[in-house]
N, C-alpha and C positions, 0 to 999 in steps of 0.2 A: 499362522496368526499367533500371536503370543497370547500369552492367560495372563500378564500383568496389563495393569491398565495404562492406555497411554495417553500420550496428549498433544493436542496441535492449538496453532490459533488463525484464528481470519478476524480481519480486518476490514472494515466496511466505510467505506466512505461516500458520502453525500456532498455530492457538485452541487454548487450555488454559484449564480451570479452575483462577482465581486460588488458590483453596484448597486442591485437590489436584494440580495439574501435569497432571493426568491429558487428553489432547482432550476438546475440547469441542462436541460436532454444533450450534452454531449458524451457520454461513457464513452461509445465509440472510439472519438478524436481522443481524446483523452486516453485510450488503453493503448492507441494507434502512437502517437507520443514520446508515451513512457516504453513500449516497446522498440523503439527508435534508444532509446536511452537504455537500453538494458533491464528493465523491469516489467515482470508479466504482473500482468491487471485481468483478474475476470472479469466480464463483462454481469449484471444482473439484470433480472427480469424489468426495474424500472431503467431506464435511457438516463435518469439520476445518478446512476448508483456505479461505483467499483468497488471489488475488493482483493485482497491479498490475501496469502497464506502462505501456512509456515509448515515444513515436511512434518511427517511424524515423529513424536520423540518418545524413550524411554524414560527420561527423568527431566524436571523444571532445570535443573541446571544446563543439559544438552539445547533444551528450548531457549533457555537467556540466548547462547554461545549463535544460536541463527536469528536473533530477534533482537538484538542490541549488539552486535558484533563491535569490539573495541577498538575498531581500526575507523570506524566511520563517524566523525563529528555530530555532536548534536544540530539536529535542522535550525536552530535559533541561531547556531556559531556557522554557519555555511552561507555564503552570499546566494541571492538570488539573480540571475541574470535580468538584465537590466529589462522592463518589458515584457517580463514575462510571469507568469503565477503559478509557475512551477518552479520545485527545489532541482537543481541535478542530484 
């Protein structure tokens, strides 16, 4: 274990129904999905909720380098498949 401090992040998201706001209990379908798609989701104790996370790093620079990677477009500049309310 190292004696400097170090740092990670997670990422918590809250499923809503696109129509009523309201949560949504699919995490499951939802982790089942993006795992189809290459992305692990943990699942949380509410049927609401996912999150991610990011390995452990020595310094906030190494953390941007897994957390903003410059290869991959902003979600606002990537289309959305047609039908669907998920980004690839």
């Amino acid at each position: 274990m190292s004696e400097l401090p170090t740092v990670g992040v997670e990422e918590e998201f809250l499923l809503v129904d696109p129509r009523t706001g309201e949560p949504a209990p699919h995490n499951a379908a939802v982790a089942a999905e993006a795992e189809r798609r290459g992305i692990t989701l943990q699942l949380e104790l509410s049927g609401c909720q996912v999150e991610t996370t990011s390995s452990v790093a020595a310094t906030s620079a190494e953390l941007g380098e897994e957390t903003h990677p410059a290869a991959a477009p902003p979600r606002s500049k990537r289309p959305r498949p047609p039908g669907s309310n998920f980004w690839p």
